[in-house]
C-alpha positions in Angstrom: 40.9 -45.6 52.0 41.8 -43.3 48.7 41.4 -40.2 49.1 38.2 -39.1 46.7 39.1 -37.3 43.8 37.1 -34.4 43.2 35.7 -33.9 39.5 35.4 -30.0 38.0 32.3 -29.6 36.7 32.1 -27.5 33.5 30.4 -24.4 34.1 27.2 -23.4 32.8 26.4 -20.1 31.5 22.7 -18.8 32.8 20.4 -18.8 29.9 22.5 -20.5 27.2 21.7 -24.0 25.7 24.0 -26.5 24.1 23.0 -25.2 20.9 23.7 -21.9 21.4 27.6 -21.8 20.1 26.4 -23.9 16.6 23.6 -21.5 16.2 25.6 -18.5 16.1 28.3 -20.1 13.9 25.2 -21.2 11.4 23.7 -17.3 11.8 27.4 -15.8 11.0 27.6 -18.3 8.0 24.2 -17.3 6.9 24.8 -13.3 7.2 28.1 -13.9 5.0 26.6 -15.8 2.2 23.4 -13.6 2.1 24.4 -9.7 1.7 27.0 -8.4 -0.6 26.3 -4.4 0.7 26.4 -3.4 3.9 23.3 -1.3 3.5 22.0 -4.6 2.6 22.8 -6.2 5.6 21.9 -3.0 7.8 18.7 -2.7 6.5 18.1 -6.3 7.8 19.4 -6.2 10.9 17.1 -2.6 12.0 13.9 -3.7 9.9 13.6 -7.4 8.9 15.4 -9.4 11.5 12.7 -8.9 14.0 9.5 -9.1 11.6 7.0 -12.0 11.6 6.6 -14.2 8.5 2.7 -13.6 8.5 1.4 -17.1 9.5 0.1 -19.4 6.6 -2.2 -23.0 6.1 -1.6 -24.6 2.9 -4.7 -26.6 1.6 -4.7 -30.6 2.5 -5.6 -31.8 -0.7 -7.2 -35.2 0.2 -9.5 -33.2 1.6 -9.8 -30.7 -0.8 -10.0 -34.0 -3.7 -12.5 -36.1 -1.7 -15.6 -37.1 -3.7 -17.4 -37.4 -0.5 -17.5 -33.9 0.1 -18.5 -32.8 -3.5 -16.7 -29.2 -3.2 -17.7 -27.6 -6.5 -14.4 -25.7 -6.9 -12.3 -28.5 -7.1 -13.1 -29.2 -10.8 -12.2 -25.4 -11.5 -9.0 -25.7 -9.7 -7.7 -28.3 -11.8 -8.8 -26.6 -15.1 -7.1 -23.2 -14.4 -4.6 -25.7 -13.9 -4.0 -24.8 -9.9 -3.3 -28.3 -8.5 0.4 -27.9 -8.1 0.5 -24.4 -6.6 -2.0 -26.3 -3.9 0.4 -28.6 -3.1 3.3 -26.6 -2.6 4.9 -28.4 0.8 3.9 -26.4 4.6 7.3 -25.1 5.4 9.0 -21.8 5.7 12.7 -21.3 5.7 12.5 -18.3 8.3 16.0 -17.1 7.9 16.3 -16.9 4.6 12.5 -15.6 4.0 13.9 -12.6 5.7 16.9 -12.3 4.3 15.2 -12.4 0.5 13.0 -9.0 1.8 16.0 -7.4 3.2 18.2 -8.0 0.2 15.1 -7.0 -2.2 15.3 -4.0 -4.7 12.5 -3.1 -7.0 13.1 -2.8 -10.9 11.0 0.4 -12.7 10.1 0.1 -16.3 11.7 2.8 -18.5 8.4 3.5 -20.1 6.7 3.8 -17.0 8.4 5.1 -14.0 6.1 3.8 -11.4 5.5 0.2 -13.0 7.3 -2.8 -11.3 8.9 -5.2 -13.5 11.4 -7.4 -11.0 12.1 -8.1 -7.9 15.7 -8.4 -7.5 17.6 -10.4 -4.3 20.4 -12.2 -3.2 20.4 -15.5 -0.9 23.6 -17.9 -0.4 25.4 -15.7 -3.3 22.9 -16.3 -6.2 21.1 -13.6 -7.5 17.5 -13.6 -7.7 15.5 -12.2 -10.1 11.4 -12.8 -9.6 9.3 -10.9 -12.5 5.2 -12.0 -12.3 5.8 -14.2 -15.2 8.4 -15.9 -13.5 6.6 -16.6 -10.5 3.8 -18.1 -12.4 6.7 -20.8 -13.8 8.2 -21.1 -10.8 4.4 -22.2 -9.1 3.3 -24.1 -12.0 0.7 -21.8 -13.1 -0.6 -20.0 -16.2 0.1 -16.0 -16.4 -3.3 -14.6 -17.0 -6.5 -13.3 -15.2 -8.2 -10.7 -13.1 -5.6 -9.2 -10.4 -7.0 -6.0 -9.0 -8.3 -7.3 -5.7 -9.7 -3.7 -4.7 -12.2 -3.6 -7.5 -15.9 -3.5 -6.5 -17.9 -6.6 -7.5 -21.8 -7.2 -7.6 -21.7 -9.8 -4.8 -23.5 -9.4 -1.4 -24.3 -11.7 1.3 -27.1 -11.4 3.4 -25.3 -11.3 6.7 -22.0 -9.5 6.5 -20.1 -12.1 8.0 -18.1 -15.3 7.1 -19.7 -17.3 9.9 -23.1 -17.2 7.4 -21.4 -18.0 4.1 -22.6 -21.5 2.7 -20.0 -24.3 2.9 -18.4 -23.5 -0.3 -17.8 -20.0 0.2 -16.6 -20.9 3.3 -14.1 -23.1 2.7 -12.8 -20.6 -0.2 -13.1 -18.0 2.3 -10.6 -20.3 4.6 -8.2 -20.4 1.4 -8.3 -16.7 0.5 -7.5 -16.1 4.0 -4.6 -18.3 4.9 -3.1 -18.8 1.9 -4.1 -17.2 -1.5 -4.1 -13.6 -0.4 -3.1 -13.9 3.4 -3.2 -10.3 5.5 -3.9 -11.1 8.8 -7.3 -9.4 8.3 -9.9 -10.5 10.9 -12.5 -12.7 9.9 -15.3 -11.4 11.8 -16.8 -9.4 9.1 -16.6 -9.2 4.9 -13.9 -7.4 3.8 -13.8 -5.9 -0.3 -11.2 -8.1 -0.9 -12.7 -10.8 0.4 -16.1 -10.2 -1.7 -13.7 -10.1 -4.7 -12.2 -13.1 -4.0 -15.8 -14.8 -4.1 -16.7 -13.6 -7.0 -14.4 -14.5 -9.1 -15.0 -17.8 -7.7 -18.5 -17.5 -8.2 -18.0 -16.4 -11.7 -15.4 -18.5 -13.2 -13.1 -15.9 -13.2 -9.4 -16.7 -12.7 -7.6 -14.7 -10.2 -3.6 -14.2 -12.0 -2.6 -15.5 -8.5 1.1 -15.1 -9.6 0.8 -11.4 -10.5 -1.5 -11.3 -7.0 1.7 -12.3 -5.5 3.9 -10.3 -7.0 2.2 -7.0 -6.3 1.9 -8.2 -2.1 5.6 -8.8 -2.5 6.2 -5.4 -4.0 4.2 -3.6 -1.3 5.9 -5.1 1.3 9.0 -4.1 0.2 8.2 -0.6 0.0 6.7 -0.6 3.1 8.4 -3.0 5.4 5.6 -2.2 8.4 3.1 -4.9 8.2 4.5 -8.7 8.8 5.7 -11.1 5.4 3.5 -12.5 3.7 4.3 -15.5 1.5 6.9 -17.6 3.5 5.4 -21.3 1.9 5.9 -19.5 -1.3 8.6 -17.9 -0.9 10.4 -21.5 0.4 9.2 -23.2 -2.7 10.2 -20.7 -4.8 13.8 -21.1 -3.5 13.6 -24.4 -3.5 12.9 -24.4 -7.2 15.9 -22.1 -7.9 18.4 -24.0 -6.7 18.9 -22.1 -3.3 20.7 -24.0 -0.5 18.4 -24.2 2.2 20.7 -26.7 4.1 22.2 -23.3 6.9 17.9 -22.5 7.6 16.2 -25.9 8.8 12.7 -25.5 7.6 9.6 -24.5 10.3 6.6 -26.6 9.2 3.1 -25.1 9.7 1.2 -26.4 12.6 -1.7 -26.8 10.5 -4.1 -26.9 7.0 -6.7 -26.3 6.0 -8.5 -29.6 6.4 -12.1 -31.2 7.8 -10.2 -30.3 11.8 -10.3 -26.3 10.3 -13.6 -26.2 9.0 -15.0 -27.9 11.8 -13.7 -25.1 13.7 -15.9 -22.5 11.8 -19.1 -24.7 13.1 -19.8 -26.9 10.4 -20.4 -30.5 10.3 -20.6 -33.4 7.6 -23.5 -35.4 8.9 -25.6 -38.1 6.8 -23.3 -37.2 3.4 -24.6 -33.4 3.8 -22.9 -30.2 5.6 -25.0 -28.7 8.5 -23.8 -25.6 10.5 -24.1 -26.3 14.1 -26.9 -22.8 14.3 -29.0 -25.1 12.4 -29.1 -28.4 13.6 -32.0 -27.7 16.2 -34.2 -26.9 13.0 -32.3 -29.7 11.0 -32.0 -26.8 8.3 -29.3 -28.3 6.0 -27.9 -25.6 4.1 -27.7 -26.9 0.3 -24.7 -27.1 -1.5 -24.2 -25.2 -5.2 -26.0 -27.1 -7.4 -24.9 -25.4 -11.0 -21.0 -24.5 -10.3 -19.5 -21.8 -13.0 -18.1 -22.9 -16.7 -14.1 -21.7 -15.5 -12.5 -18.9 -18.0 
């Protein structure tokens, strides 16, 4: 009989996967192509390399375009000319979404010292430069509108509380929320902002959403406390540019804001009409907006 030849095994290190070794080769690739200062690349590693990118649900347009449902809004997206910003694609490039905050430095007008005019960055050695009018290019959108979300507007609700809003308010409430002007904020009670949102809405108004963006983007980079906001927008935007995305595999979102969502906040579409689920032992349908606003 041969003797049995014994076969080495390779030796596994506790806690490390196969991917580990390519991983760290793609995060020493992306740290070389990303920072040009130190201070740069300091200022990521103690601040921005552990922060969340603030959860986000783009909008699933079928549902938001179905004639079924009759939302009034939908005509008022499309003339303030909207439609593409609602269809930028559910993914966040993590990685670099960090890196762009890290890298950032604000840009002062010299005729006002405490304006914002640019956001300057660097990703995969391109320079970025994001002014509010550039933003509204990069998304497809016009540059004009209302943008002072802490203004007080004439616009109460009889219950304080999103779970009472009609359907349309709702759903706009659900878009304000996750992806217009996300914040994290809880959605147990009406916020200002969230009145403002509504109104303008209500109103015909047309938030600058690109200069809405611009001014979140510029807080955050002042004060790098709260989570990042803006990762689907932030991804598109780079995508637009240019930037090579190809080191940062995308993270998809695990969800919209669809008919699954807006079940979730009790309502139904029963018999071609929306019923909350407080209502249906009365059979009180709540009515949809009959005259929707003329938009600016």
């Amino acid at each position: 009989m041969s003797p049995k030849i014994s076969k080495k095994r390779r030796r596994k290190v506790k806690g490390q996967s196969s991917r580990a070794i390519p991983s760290q080769i793609q995060n020493s690739n992306l740290l070389s192509l990303c920072f040009e200062e130190n201070e740069k690349l300091d200022n990521f590693r103690q601040i921005f390399e552990t922060k969340n990118i603030r959860a986000e649900r783009t909008i699933d347009l079928n549902f938001l375009t179905s004639l079924d449902y009759c939302f009034d809004f939908f005509e008022m997206f499309v003339e303030w000319g909207w439609m593409q910003f609602l269809d930028i694609k559910p993914r966040v490039f993590h990685n670099l979404v960090k890196k762009f905050y890290a890298n950032a430095s604000l840009i002062y007008s010299i005729y006002h010292p405490t304006k914002v005019i640019s956001i300057n960055s660097y990703l995969m050695r391109e320079h970025i430069e994001l002014t509010p009018e550039r933003i509204a290019i990069l998304l497809g959108v016009s540059f004009s509108g209302v943008s002072d979300e802490s203004e007080s507007v004439p616009l109460k609700f009889p219950h304080d509380s999103p779970t009472h809003l009609p359907i349309n308010d709702r759903i706009l409430h659900l878009f304000v929320t996750w992806f217009f002007s996300p914040s994290g904020r809880r959605t147990t009670r009406m916020l200002r902002i969230d009145y403002w949102w509504l109104y303008q809405f209500s109103t015909g108004n047309r938030p600058n959403i690109a200069l809405i963006i611009f001014k979140s983007l510029v807080k955050i980079i002042k004060s790098p406390s709260c989570s990042l906001n803006y990762g689907c927008v932030l991804s598109h935007i780079f995508e637009k540019l240019n930037i090579d995305t190809s080191l940062d595999p995308a993270i998809l979102c695990k969800s919209k804001i669809d008919m699954t969502t807006t079940k979730k906040t009790g309502w139904r579409f029963i018999g071609g009409d929306w019923v909350h689920k407080n209502d249906e032992d009365e059979a009180r349908v709540i009515p949809r907006h009959v005259d929707a606003p003329v938009p600016n």
